[in-house]
C-alpha positions as CSV (number, residue, x, y, z in Angstrom):
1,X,0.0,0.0,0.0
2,X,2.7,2.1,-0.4
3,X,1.0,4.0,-3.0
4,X,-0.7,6.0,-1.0
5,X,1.8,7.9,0.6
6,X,2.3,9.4,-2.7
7,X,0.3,12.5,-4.7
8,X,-0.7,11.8,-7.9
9,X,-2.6,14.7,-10.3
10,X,-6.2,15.0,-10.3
11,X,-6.9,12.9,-12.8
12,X,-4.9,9.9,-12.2
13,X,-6.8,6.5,-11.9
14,X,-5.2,3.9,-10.0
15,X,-5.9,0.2,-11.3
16,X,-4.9,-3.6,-9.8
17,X,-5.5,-6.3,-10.5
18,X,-7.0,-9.3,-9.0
19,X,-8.2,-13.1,-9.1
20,X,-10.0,-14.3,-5.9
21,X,-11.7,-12.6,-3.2
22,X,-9.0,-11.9,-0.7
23,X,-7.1,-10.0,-3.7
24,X,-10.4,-7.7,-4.4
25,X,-10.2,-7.0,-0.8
26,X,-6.5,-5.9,-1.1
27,X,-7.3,-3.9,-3.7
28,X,-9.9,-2.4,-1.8
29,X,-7.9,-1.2,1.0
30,X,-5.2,0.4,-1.5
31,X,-8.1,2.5,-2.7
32,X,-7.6,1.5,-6.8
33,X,-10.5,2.9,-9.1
34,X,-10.8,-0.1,-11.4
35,X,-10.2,-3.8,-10.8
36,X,-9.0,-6.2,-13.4
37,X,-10.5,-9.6,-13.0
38,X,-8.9,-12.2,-14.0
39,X,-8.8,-14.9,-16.1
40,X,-12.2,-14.6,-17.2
41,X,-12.1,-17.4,-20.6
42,X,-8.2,-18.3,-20.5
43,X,-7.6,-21.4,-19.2
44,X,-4.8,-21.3,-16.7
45,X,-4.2,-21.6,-12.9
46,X,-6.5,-18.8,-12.4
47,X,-9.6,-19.4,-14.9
48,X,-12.6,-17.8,-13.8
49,X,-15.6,-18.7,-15.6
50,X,-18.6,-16.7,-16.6
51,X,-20.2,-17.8,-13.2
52,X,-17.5,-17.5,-10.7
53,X,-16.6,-13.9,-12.2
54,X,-19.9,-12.5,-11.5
55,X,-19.7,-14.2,-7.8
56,X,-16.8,-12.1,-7.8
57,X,-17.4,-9.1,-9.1
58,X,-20.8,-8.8,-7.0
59,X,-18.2,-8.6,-4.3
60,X,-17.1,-5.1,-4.8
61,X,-18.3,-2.2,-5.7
62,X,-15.4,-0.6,-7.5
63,X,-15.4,-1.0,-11.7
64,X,-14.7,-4.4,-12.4
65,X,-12.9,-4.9,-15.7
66,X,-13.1,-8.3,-17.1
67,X,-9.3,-10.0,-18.6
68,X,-8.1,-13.1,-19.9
69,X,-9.1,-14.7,-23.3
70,X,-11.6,-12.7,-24.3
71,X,-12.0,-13.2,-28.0
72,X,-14.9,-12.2,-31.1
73,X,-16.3,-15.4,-30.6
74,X,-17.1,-15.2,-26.6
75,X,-17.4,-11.4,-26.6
76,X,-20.9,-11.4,-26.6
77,X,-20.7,-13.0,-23.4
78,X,-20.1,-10.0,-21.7
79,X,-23.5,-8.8,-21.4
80,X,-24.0,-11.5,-19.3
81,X,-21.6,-9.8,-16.8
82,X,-21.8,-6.7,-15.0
83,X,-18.6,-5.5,-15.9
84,X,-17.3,-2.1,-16.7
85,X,-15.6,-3.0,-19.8
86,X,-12.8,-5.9,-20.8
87,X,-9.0,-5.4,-21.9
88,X,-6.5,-8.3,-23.7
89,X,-3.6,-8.2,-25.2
90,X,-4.4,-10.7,-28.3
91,X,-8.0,-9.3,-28.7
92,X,-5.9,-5.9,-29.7
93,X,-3.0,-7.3,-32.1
């Protein structure tokens, strides 16, 4: 939480990221803006699903932004979530 010992201009957003509860909590108490949740389609260690992330996101009520795996095919399954928008690196190259 060191960050907040620091000033930062008026505008700045502060963003973190997270996978579980206990790390939305975290992120909580370091006062970020915007969550990234994560992984919301990858398959890894840390594989949400459609189900779990909205368990998770109904957690919080800071701006949840959904990451991991998101392609054209399963965007549409967004609107399913309550999510203030969705980032990836391979949806973008």
């Amino acid at each position: 939480m060191d960050h907040l010992s620091y000033s930062y201009k008026k505008n700045f957003k502060i963003i973190g990221s997270a996978h579980n509860n206990k790390e939305i909590k975290i992120k909580e108490l370091q006062k970020v803006d915007v969550i990234f949740l994560s992984s919301l389609f990858k398959h890894n260690n840390n594989y949400l699903g459609i189900n779990k992330f909205k368990l998770l996101s109904n957690l919080t009520k800071k701006k949840i932004v959904a990451l991991g795996g998101i392609t054209n095919k399963n965007k549409k399954k967004l609107k399913l979530l309550n999510c203030f928008g969705f980032a990836g690196i391979s949806y973008f190259e």
